[in-house]
N, C-alpha and C positions, 0 to 999 in steps of 0.2 A: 504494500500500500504506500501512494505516494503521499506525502502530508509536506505542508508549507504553510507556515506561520508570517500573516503580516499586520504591523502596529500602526497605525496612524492617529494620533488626539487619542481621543478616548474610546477608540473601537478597536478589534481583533477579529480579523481574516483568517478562518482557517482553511486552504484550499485543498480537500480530500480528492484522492483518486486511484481506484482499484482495478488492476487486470479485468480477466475472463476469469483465471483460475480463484482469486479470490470473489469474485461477485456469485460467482456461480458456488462457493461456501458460504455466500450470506443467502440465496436462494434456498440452500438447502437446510440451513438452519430455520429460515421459514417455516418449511414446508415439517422438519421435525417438531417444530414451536404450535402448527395449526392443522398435522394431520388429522384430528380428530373432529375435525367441523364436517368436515367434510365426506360424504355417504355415496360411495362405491359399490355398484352389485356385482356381490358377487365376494365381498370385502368387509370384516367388520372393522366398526369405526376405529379409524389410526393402524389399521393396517395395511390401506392399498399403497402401494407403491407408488411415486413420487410423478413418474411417467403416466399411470395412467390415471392419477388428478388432473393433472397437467391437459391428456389428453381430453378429458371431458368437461373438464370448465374454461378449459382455455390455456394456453401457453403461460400468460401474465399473470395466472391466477397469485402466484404468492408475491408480485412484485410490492404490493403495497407493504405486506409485513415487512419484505425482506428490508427496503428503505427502511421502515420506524426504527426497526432493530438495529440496523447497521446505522444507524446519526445516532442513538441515542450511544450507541456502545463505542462508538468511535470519538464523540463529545466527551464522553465521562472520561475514555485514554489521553484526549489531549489534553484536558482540564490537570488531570494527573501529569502527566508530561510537562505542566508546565505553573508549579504551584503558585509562579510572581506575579501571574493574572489575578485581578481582585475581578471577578465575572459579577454583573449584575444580570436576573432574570435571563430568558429562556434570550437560545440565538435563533436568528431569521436565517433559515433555510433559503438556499436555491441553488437550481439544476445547472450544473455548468455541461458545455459541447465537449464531450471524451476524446480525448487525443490519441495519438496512435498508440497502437498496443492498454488501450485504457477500455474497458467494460460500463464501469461506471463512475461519475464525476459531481463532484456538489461542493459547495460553501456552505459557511457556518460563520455569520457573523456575530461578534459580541460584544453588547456596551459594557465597557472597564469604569469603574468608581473610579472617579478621578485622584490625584497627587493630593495630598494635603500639605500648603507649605504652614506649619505653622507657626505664629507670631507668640510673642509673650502668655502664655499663662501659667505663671507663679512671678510672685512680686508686686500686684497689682493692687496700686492704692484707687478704694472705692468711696462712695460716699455711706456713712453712716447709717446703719439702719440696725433698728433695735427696738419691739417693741416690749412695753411691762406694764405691771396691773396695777391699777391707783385702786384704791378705795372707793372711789366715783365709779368707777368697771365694776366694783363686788355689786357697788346700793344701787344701779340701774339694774344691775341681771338680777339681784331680789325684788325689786319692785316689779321689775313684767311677772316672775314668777306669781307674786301677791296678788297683781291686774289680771293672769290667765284664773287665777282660783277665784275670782270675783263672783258676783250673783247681779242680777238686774233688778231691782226693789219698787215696786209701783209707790209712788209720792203726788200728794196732793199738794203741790205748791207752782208755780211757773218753771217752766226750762229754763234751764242752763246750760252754757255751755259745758262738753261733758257728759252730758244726759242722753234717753234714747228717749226720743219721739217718738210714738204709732203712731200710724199717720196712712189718711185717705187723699190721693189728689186726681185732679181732672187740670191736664195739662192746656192749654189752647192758645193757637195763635190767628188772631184778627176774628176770634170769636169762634174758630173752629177746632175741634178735638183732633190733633195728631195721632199717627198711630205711634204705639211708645211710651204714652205721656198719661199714661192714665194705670193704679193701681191701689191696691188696697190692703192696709194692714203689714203697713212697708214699715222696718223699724231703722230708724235713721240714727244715727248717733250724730249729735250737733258739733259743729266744730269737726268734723274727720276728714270735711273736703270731698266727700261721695259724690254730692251732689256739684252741679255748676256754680260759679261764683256768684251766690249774692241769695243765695236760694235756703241756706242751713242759716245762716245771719238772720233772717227776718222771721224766725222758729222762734232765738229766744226771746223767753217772757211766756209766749202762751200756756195756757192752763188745758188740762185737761177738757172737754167738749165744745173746746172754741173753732172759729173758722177762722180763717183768714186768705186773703189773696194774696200770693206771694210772685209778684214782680220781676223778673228778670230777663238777659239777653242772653241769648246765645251764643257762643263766642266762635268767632269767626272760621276756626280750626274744625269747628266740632265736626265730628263723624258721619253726622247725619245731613247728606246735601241739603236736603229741600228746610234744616232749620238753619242753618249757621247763619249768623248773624242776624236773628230774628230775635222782635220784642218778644214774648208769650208771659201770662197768666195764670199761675196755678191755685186754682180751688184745693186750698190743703183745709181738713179738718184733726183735728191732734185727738186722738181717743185715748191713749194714753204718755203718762209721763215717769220716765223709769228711770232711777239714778241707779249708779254703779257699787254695791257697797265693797269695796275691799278689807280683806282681814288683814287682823294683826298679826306680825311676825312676832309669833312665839314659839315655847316647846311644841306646844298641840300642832300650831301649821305643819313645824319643821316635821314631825313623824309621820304627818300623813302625804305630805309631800316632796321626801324623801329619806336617806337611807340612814341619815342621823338622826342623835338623840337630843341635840337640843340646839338653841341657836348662834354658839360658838362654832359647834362643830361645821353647822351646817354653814358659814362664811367660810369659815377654812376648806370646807371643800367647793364650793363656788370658785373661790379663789383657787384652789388649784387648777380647777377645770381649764378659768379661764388663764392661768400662767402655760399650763402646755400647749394651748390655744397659741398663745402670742409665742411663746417660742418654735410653734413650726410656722407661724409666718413670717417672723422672723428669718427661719430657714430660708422657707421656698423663694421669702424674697429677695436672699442675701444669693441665693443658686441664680434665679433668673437675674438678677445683677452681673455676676460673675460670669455666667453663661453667655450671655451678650458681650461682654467688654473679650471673651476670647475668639469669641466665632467672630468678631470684627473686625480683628487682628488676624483671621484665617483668608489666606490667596487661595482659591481653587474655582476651576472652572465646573459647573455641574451638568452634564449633557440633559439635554432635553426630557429623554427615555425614563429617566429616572426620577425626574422632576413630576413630570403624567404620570407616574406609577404613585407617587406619593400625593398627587392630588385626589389620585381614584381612591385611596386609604381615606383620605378626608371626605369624599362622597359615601362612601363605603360606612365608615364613622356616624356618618350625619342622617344616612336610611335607617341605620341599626336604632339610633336614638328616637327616630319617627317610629321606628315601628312598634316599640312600646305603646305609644299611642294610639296607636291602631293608622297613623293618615302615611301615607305615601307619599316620598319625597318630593315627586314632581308637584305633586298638589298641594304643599306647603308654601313649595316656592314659589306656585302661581298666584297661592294666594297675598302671598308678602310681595306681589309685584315684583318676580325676579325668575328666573329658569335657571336648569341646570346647566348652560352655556355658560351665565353669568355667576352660577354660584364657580364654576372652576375658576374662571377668569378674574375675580375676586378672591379666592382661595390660594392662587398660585404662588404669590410672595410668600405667605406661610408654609405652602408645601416647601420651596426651595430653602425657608431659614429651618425649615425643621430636618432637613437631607443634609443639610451644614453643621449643623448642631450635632448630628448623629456622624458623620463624618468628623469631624473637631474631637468627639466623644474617644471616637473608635482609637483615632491616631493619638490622645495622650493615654489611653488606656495601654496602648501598645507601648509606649517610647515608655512609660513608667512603670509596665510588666504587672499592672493591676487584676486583681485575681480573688476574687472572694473565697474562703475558707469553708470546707462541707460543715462547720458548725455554724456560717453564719447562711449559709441555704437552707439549712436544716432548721435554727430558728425561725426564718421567715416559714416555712411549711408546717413548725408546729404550731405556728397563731394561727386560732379560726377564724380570726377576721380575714388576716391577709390570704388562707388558703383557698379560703369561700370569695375571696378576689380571686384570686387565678384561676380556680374552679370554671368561673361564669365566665371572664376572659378566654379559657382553652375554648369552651364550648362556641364561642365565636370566630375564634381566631386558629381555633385548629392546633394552637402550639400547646406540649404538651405542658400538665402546671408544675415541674419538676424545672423544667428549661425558663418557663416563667420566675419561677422562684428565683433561678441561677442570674437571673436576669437583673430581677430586682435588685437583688444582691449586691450583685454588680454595679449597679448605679448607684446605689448609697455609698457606697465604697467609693467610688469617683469623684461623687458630689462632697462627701469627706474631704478626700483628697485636695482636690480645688479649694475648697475653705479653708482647708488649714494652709493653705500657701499661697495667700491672700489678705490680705486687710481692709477692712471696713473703717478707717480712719475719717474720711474726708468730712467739713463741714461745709454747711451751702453754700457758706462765701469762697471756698476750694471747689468744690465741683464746679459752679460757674463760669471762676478765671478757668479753668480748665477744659471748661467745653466751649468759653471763646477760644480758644488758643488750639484747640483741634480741629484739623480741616474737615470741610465738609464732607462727608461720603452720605453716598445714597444708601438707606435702608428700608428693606421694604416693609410696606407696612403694617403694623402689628393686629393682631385676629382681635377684634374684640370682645372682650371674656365674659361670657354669661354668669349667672349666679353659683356659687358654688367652686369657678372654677380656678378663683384667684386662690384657692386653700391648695391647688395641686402643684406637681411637680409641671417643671416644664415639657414643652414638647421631644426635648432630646431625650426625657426619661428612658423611654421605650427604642434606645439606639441598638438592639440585638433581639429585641421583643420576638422576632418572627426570624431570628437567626440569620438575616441581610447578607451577612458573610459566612455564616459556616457550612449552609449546604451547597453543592454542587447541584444547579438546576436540571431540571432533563429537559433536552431537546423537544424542539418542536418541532412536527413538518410542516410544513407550509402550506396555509387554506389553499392554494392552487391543486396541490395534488391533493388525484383521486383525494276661631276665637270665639267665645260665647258671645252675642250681642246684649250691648249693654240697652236699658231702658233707657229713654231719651228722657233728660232730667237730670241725670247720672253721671 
């Protein structure tokens, strides 16, 4: 077999080419690999000889195996043959014209993960970041605590702000009832802001069985075409008037509220809750700090291929979370005025800093022989929390949760790494001078983070999540061959 290797940027040419006597062994490996499909009279199945399949389905009959077989087994030899290829995803097959003395002929192209030159990271003075618990963070998380165990208490006096109103309205504009605008036995709490500007304002004071017409405009934004920016009149009648009572912080709340005995205790564990809190945002913010200031300082060019592979992960990502839902991607996006053309196209600066990021990851993990310990695998797999993560993770992502765990691992270990060879010194009159005096470079623009997601790791997290570099792909042949609405008021 004739083979030849050629490099250009970030692709690889493998130009394969077999005699007769060799093509005519990958035939025949076929034909031993799929005798048994095939029913011969006269022959039980995987016994008829090779000529007379041949002879009654055709000549070409095992051509198509024989190709699958001989690219993938030929790909895995050369991939082996040549371990300094960093190979990303499958190669693009095609047929080359067989030259003399040549049977059969073919290419194998492959996008190579590009060179990482990497810049500075360890030494890197950052700006300050550090968050901790006041006393003010313990007595606001006890008072929602106290405000969630509340009761609503009917009072015979005027509303307050504070209060919940029942309340009947007939909404109308220029004398007619909208639709929207009309309900019954709605309980409003005054001062929340539920309602449009100027509509919960002219609530307080009323008493229990009063009417009142309540006033206002529509603002110009609102949702609803045919009202924005319209006068309207709402016949509200108040049936009742319910103030909030909250309990006292005592022993008795603390035990039935939770897992202490009295109200020492139960501050002291507030306050812990909320100090480990602020110490991993601290973390993750002090990671996505540090993580930025290196992948900025990283030169590399990222081919396209691999860019669209990591977009499709962020579509991929983005159905997975709809699907919980029950709604379908496409129909999400139509409905927020946007398609899946433009959610990629939007996406794409994030797919490429997250391929940077994982790249950046991969080459200091490498250059500092980073290596998580089987006790520190082993503890991330004996937490059920974190197991029951990788568990639901395998089950989408296919990897197994043993290679997840290794994974994770691994990136605490890095992320370690990186902080402890680094400082968070700077103050805001030092970061300023500092980012006048740094030249511009373009970055692209940052994803903006829904609820929830400012507590995670960054995107580089998951730089081995699905093993990027450690499997050898299999070849491919080439397709050529064989929102609830709201009520208007609201």
């Amino acid at each position: 077999m004739k083979s030849n290797l050629e490099k250009k940027n970030n692709q690889a040419v493998f130009k394969i080419a077999l005699d007769a006597a060799e093509w005519d062994a990958e035939l025949e490996d076929a034909y031993n690999r799929t005798k048994k499909r095939y029913k011969i009279p006269g022959f039980r199945p995987g016994h008829a000889p090779r000529r007379y399949i041949e002879r009654h389905y055709g000549a070409g009959v095992f051509f198509d195996a024989a190709v699958d077989y001989c690219i993938n087994r030929v790909y895995g030899e050369q991939l082996e043959a040549h371990p300094e290829l960093n190979v990303f995803g499958n190669p693009d097959v095609s047929f080359e014209k067989a030259g003399e003395d040549e049977a059969f002929a073919f290419s194998m192209t492959v996008t190579l993960y590009p060179d990482v030159k990497l810049g500075a990271y360890t030494g890197i003075k950052l700006p300050k970041i550090e968050y901790n618990v006041t006393d003010e963070d313990v007595d606001k998380q006890i008072d929602a605590a106290l405000h969630r165990a509340s009761r609503l208490v009917k009072v015979e006096r005027a509303a307050q702000n504070g209060d919940v109103a029942v309340i009947d309205y007939v909404g109308t504009v220029d004398g007619v009832a909208f639709n929207g605008g009309t309900a019954q036995d709605h309980e409003l709490k005054l001062g929340s802001g539920q309602f449009i500007p100027g509509f919960e304002e002219q609530l307080v004071g009323a008493v229990a069985g009063e009417k009142r017409d309540v006033k206002v405009k529509f603002p110009d934004e609102y949702h609803a075409e045919e009202l924005k920016g319209k006068d309207a009149v709402f016949a509200v009648t108040v049936k009742e008037v319910r103030e909030e009572e909250v309990p006292a912080l005592d022993d008795a709340f603390v035990k039935d509220h939770s897992a202490a005995e009295n109200v020492e205790a139960y501050k002291a564990e507030i306050r812990g809750n909320l100090q480990k809190s602020a110490e991993q945002r601290t973390r993750n913010e002090r990671i996505d700090a540090v993580m930025s200031a290196v992948t900025d300082a990283v030169e590399c060019e990222i081919p396209d291929k691999i860019v669209n592979a990591e977009v499709d992960r962020l579509y991929d990502d983005f159905a997975h979370r709809m699907s919980h839902y029950g709604i379908k991607p496409e129909d999400y996006l139509k409905y927020s005025n946007s398609s899946v053309a433009q959610f990629r196209d939007e996406n794409r600066p994030h797919a490429e800093r997250n391929v940077k990021m994982r790249l950046v990851m991969r080459a200091i993990i490498d250059a500092e022989k980073i290596e998580p310990t089987e006790d520190e695998i082993k503890a991330k797999l004996d937490d059920p929390r974190q197991r029951a993560q990788f568990e639901a993770e395998s089950k989408h992502s296919g990897v197994s949760t043993a290679t997840l765990a290794a994974n994770d691992a691994l990136t605490d270990k890095f992320f370690d790494f990186l902080l402890s060879k680094n400082e968070f010194v700077l103050d805001k009159a030092e970061t300023e001078e500092k980012a006048e005096h740094k030249a511009p470079a373009k970055k692209p623009a940052a994803k903006k983070a829904t609820d929830g997601e400012a507590a995670k790791k960054p995107a580089a997290k998951k730089s081995t999540a699905s093993g990027d570099t450690a499997k050898k792909p299999a070849a491919k042949k080439p397709a050529a061959k064989k929102t609830e609405d709201k009520k208007d008021g609201e």
